[in-house]
C-alpha positions in Angstrom: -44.5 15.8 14.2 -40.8 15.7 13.1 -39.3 18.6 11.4 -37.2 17.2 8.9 -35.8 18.1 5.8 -34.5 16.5 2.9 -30.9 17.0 0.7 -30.6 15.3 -2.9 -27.7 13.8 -4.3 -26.8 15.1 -7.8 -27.3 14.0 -10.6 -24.3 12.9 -12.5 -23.1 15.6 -15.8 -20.6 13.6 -17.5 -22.8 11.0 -18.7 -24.8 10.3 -22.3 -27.5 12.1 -21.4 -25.6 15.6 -20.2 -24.3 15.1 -23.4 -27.6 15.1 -25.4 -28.2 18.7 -23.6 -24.4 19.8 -24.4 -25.3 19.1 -28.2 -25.6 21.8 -29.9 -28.3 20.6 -32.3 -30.2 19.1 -29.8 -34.0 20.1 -30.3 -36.2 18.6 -28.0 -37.9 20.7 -25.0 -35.5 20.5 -22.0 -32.0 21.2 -24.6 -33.8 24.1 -25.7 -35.2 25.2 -22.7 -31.6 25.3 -20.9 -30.2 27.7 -23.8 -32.7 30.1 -23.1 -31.9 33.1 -20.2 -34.8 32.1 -18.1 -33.2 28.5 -18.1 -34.8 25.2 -16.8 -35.4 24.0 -13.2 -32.7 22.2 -11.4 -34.9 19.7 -10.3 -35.8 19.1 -14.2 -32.6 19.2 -15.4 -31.3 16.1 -12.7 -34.3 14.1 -13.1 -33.5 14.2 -17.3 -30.1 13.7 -16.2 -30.4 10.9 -13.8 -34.4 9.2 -14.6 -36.1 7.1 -11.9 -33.7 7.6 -9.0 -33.5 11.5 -9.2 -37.4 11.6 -9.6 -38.3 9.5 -6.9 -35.8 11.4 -5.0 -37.8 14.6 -6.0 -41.0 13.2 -5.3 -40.4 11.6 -2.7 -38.9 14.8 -0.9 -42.0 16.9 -1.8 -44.4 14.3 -0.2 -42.8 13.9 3.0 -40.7 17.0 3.8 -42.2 18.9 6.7 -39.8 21.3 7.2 -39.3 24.1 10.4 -41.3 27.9 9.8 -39.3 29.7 6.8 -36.7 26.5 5.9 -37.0 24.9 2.9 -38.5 21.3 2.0 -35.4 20.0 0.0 -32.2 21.2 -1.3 -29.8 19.5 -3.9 -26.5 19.1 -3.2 -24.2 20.8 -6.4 -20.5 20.5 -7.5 -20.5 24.1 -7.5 -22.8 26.1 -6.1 -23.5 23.9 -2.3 -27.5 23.6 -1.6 -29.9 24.6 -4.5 -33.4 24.4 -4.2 -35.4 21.8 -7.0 -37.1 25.0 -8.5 -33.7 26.7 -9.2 -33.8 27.4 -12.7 -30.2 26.6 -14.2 -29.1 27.3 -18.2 -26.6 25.3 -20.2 -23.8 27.8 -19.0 -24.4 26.8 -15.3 -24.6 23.0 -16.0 -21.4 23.2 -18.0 -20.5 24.4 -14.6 -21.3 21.8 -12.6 -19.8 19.4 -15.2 -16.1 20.9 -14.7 -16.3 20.5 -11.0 -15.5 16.8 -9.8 -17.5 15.9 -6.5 -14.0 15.5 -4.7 -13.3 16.4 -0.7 -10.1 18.0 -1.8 -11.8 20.2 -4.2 -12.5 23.8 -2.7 -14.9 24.6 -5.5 -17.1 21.9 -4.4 -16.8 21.5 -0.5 -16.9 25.6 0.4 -19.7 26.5 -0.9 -21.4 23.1 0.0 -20.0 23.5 3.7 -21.0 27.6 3.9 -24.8 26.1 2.6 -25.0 23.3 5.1 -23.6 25.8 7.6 -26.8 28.4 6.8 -29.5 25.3 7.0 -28.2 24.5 10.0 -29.0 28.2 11.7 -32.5 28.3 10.0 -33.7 24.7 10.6 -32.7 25.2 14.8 -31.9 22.3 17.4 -34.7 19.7 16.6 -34.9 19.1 13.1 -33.3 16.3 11.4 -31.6 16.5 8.2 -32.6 13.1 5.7 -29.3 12.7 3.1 -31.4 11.3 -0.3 -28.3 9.8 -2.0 -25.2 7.3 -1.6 -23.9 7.0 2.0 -21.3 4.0 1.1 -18.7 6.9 0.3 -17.5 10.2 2.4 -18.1 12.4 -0.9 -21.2 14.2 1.1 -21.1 12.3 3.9 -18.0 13.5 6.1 -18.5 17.2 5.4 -23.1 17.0 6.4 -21.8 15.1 9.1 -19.2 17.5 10.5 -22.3 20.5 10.4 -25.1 18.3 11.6 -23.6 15.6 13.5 -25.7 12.9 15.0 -28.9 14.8 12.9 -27.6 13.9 9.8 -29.9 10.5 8.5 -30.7 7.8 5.8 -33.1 5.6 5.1 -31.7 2.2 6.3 -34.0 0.7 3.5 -31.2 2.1 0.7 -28.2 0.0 2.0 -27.7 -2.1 -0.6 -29.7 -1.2 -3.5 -28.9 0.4 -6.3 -29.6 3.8 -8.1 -32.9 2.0 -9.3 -33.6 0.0 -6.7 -34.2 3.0 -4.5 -35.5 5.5 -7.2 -38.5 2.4 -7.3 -39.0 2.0 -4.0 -39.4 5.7 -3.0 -42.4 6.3 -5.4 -43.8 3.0 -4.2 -43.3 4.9 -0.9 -45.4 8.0 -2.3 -48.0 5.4 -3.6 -48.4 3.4 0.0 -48.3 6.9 1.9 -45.3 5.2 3.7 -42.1 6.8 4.8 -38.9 5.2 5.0 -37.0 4.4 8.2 -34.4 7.4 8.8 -31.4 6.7 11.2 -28.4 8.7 12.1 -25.3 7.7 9.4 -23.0 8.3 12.5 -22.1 4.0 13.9 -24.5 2.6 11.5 -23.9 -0.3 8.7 -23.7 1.7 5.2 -23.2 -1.0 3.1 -25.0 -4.4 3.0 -26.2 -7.6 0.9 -28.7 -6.9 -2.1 -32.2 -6.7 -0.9 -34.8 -8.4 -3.2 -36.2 -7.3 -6.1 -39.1 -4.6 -5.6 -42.4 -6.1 -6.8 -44.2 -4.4 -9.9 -45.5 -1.3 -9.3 -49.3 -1.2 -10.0 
């Protein structure tokens, strides 16, 4: 079987809803949960942040990572801190954080630590696994800098190009539901963007 593991875009924290957790009277569980010291999960936090396309990312990553002895399933890719795994429990002051850090190549704050991250999995993972990039691959914002560690190892699933955020969040936990992966190929040479596919069918 293919070792493989799985990074996650981010979720974005300048929208509406990082602002309902920024609000300072904001009651419900996951506001009050990130002002407390033990914090919520990152993995939590993004899928309030982003809905169906972070959550399908997330559950889509736990059902069909098979990762090498003593490397992780999945990591998310942060403004700010590199890799993170899903379970990494965040507060309010570390998503502030992330929200003053623009997902930029020419910002240090966000491509060391993402490089020094992607440099580490890289030395635990070995020669044969594959790394599976969750997230956009029209733009170089996490492309260029996975690419230049993993090279020819780095992958999508060729069912993304063009869909939307939606589109693919759907299709991955129809993908859970069907107990059917995706078709990974190497980003290096291929086609990242393309015509609309149709609509995904209801889910039953």
């Amino acid at each position: 079987m293919q070792s493989r593991v799985f990074l996650l875009s981010p979720a974005s924290t300048g929208g509406r809803r990082a602002q309902l957790l920024f609000n300072d009277s904001a009651a419900f569980p996951l506001a009050l949960a990130v002002r407390e010291p033990r914090g919520a999960t990152l993995g939590d936090v993004f899928s309030f942040l982003s809905g169906l396309y972070f959550r399908g990312k997330l559950a889509y990553a736990s059902r069909f990572a098979a990762p090498p002895a003593g490397a992780p399933g999945a990591l998310v890719i942060t403004s700010s801190r590199g890799l993170l795994p899903p379970d990494t429990r965040i507060d309010l002051g570390v998503l502030r954080e992330f929200a003053a850090v623009p997902i930029d190549l020419l910002e240090e704050r966000y491509r060391e630590p993402l490089v020094r991250h992607a440099l580490r999995l890289r030395d635990t993972i070995g020669e044969q696994a594959e790394v599976v990039l969750l997230g956009s691959i029209a733009t170089d914002k996490y492309v260029s800098l996975l690419q230049d560690v993993f090279g020819d190892r780095l992958k999508f699933p060729i069912e993304f190009v063009g869909r939307g955020d939606m589109s693919r969040g759907g299709l991955m936990l129809r993908c859970i539901d069907s107990e059917t992966e995706l078709t990974y190929k190497p980003i290096a040479g291929a086609e990242r963007r393309g015509q609309r596919p149709p609509k995904l069918s209801r889910r039953q």
